[in-house]
N, CA, C and O of each residue as an XYZ file, in Angstrom:
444
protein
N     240.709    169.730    138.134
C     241.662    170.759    137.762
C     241.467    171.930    138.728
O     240.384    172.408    139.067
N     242.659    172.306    139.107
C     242.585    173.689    140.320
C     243.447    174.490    139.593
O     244.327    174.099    138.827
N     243.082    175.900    139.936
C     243.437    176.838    139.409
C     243.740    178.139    140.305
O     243.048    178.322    141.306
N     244.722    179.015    139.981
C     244.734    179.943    141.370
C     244.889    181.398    140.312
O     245.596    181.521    139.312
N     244.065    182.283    140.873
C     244.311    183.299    140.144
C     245.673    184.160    140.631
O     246.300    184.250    141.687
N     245.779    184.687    139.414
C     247.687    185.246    139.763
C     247.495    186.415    140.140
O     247.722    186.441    141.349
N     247.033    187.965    139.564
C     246.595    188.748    140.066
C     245.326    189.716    140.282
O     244.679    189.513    139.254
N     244.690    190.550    140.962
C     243.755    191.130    140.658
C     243.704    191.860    140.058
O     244.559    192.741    140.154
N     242.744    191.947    139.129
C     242.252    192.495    137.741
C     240.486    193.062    137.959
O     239.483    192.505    138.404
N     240.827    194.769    137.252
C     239.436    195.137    137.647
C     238.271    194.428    137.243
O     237.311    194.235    137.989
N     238.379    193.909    135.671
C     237.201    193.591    135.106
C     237.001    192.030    135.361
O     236.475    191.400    134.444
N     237.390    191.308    136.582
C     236.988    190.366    137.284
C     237.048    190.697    138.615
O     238.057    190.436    139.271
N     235.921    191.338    139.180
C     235.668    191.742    140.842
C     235.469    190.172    141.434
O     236.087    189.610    142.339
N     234.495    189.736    140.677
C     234.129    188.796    141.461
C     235.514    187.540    141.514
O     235.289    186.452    142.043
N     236.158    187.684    141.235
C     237.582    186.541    141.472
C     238.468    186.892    142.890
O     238.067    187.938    143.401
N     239.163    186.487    143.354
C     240.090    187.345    144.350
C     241.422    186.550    144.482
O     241.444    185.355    144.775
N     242.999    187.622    144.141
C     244.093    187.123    143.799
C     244.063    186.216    145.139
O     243.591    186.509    146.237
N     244.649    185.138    144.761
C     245.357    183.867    145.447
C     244.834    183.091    145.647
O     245.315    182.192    146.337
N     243.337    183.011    145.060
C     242.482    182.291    145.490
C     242.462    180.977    144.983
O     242.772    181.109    143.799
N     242.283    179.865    145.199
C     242.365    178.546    144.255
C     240.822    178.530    144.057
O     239.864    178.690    144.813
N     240.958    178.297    142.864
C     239.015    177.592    142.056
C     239.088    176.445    141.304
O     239.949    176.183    140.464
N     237.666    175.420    141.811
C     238.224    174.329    140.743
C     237.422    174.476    139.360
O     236.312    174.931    139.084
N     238.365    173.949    138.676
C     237.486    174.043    137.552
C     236.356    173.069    137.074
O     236.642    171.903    136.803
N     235.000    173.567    136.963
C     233.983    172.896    136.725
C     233.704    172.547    135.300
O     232.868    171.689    135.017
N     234.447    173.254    134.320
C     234.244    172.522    132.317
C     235.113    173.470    132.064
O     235.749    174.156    132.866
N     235.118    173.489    130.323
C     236.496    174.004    130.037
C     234.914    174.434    128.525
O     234.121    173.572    128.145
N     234.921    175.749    128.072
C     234.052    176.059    126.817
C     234.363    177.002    126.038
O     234.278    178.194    126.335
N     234.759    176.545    124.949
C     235.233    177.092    123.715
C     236.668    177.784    124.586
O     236.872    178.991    124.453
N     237.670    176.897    125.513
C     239.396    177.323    125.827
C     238.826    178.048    126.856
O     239.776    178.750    127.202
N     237.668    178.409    127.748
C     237.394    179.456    128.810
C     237.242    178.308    130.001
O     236.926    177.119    129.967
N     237.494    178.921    130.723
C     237.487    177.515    131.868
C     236.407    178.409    132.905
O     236.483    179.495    133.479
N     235.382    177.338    132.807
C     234.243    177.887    133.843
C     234.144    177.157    135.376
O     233.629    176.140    135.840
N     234.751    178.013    135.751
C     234.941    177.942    137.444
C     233.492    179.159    138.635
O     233.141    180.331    138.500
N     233.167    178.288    139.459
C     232.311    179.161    140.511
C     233.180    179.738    141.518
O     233.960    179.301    142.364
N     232.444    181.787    140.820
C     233.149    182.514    141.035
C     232.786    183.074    142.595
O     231.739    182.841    143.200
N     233.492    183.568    142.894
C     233.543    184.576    144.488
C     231.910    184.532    144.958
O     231.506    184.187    146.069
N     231.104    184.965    143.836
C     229.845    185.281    144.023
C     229.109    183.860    144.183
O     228.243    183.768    145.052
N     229.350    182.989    143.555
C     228.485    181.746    143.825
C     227.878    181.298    141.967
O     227.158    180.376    141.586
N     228.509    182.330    141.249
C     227.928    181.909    140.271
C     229.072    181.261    139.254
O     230.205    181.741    139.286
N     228.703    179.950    138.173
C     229.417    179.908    137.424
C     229.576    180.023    135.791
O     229.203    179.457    134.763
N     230.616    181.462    136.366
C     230.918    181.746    134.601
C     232.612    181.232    134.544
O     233.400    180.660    135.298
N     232.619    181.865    133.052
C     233.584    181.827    132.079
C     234.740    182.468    132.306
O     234.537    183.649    132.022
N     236.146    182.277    132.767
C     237.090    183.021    132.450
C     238.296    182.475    131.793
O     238.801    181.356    131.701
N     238.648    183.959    131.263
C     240.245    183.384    130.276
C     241.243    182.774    130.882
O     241.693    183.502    131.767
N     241.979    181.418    130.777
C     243.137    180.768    131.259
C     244.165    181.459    131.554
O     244.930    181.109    132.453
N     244.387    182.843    130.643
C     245.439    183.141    130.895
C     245.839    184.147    132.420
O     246.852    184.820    132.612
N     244.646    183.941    133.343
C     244.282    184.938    134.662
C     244.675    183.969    135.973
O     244.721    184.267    137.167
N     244.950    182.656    135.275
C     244.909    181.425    136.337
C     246.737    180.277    136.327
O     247.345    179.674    135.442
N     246.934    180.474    137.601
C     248.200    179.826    137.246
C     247.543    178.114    137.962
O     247.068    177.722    139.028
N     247.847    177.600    136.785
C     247.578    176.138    137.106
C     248.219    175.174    138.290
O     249.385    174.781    138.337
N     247.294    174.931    139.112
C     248.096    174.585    140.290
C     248.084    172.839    140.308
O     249.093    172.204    140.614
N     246.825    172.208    139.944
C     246.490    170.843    139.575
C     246.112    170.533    138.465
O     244.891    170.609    138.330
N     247.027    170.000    137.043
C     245.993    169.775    135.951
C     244.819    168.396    135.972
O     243.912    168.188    135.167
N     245.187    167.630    137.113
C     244.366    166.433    136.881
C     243.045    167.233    136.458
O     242.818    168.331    136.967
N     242.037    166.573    135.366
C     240.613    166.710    134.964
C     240.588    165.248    135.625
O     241.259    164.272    135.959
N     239.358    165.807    135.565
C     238.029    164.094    136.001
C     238.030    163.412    134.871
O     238.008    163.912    133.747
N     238.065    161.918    135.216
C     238.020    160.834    134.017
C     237.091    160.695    133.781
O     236.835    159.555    133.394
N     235.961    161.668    133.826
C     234.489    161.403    133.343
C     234.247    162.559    132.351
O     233.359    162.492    131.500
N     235.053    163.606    132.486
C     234.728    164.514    131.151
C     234.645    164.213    130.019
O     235.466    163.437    129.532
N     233.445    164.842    129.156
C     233.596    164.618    128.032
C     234.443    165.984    127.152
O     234.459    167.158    127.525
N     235.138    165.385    125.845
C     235.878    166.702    125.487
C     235.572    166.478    124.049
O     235.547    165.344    123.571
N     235.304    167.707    123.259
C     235.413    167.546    121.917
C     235.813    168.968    121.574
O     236.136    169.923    122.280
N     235.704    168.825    120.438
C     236.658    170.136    119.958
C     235.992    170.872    118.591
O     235.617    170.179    117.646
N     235.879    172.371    118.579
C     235.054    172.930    118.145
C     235.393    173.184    116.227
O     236.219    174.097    116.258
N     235.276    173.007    115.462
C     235.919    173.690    114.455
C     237.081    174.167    113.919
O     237.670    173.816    112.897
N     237.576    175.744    115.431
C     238.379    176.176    114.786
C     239.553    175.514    116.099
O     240.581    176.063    116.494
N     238.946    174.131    116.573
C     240.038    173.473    117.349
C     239.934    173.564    119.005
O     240.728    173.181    119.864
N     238.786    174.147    119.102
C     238.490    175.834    120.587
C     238.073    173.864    121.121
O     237.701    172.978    120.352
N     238.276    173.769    122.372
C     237.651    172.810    123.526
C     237.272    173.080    124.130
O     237.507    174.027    124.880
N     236.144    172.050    124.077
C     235.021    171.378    125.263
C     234.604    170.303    125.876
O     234.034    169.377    125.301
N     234.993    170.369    127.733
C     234.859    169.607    128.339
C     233.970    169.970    129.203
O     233.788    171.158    129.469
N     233.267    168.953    129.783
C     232.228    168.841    131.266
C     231.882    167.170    131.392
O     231.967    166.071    130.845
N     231.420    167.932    132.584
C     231.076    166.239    132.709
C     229.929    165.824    132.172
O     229.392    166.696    131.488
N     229.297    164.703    132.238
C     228.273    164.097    131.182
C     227.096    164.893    131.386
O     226.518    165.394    130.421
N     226.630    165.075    132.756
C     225.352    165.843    132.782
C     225.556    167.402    132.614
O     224.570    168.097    132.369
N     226.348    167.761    132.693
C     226.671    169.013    132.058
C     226.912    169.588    130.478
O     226.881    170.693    129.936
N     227.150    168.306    130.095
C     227.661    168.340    128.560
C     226.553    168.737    127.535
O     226.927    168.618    126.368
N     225.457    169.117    127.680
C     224.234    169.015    126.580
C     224.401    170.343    126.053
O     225.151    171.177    126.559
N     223.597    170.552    124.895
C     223.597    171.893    124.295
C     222.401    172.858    125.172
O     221.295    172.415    125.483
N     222.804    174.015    125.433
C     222.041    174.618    126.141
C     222.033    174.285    127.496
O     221.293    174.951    128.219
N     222.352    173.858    127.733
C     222.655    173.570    129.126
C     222.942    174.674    130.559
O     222.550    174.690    131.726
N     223.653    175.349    129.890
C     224.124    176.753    130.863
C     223.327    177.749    130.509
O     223.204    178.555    131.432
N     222.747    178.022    129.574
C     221.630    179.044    128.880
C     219.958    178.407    129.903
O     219.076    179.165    130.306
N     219.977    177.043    130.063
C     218.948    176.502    130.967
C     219.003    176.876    132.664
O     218.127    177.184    133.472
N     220.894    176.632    132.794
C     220.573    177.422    134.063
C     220.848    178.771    134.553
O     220.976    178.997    135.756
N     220.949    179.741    133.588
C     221.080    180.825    133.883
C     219.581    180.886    134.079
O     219.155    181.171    135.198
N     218.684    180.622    133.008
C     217.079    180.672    132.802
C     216.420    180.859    133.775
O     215.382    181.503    133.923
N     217.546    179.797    135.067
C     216.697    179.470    136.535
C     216.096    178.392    135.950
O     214.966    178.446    136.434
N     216.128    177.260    135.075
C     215.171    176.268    135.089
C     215.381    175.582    135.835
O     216.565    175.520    136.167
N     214.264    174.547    136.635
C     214.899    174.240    137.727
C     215.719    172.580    137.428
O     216.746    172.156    137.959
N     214.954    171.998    136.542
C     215.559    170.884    136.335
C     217.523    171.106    135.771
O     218.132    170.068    135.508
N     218.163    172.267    135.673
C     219.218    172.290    135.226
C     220.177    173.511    136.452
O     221.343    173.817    136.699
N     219.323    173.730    136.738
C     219.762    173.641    138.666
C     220.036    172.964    139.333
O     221.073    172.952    139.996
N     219.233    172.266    139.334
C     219.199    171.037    139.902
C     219.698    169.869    139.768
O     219.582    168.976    140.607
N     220.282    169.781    138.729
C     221.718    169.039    138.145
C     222.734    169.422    138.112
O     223.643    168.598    138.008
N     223.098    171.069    138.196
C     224.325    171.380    138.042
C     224.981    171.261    139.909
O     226.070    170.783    140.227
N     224.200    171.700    140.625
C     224.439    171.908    142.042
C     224.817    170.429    142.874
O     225.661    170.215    143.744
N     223.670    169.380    142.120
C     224.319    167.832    142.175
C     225.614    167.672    141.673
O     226.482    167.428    142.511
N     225.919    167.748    140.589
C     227.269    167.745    140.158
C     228.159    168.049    140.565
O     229.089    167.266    140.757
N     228.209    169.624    140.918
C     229.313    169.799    141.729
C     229.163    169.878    143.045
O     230.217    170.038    143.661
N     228.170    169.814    143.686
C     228.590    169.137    144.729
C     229.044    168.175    145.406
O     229.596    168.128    146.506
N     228.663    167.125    144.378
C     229.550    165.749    143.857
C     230.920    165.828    143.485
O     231.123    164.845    142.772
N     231.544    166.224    143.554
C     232.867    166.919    142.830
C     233.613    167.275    143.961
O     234.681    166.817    144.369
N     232.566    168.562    144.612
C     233.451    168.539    145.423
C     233.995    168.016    146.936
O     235.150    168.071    147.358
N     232.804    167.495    147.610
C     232.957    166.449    148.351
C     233.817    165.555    147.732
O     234.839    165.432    148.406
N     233.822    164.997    146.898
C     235.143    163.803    146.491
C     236.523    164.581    146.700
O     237.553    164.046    147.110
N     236.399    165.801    146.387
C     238.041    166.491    146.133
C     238.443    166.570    147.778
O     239.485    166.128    148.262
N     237.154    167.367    148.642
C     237.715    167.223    150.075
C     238.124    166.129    150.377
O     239.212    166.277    150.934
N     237.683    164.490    150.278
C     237.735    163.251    150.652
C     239.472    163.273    150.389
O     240.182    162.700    151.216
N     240.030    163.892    149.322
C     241.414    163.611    148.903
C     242.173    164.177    149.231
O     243.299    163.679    149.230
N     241.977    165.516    149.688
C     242.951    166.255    150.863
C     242.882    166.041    151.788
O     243.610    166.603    152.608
């Protein structure tokens, strides 16, 4: 899934209008894409005009209670998972950076 932000907005510096980002999971409806800075957080859908909806046929998706979705891919999918790599742990560093770097080498292969 690619995404392009529509305009610039103060309280996302780190984004920059026109930019395309892919999206790396989708948590609780926030789609967490790696931002300007190198890091990946959370932002609201409604900042992003959808340019590719294909997702990866490997996501997992389930859905929260009040209906809110969640997708990533399998090694991303665990509880705590993003709380591990903010931590700096390294074993969840070290999986997330595999992942998408896996990701995105395949996406260049297709353009």
């Amino acid at each position: 899934m690619i995404v392009k932000l529509k305009k610039p907005d103060s309280r996302y510096r780190d984004l920059r209008s026109g930019q395309f980002y892919d999206v790396i999971g989708i948590e609780a409806d926030e789609l967490r894409i790696i931002n300007d800075a190198g890091r990946p957080f959370l932002y609201p859908p409604d900042l992003f005009s959808l340019i590719d909806a294909r997702e990866p046929a490997d996501w997992v998706t389930e859905f929260g209670d009040d209906g809110e979705r969640y997708s990533y891919p399998p090694p991303l999918n665990k509880p705590g998972f993003f709380e591990d790599f903010f931590d700096q742990k390294a074993k969840a560093v070290a999986t997330f950076w595999r992942v998408v770097n896996h990701r995105l080498a395949a996406a260049s292969e297709v353009t």
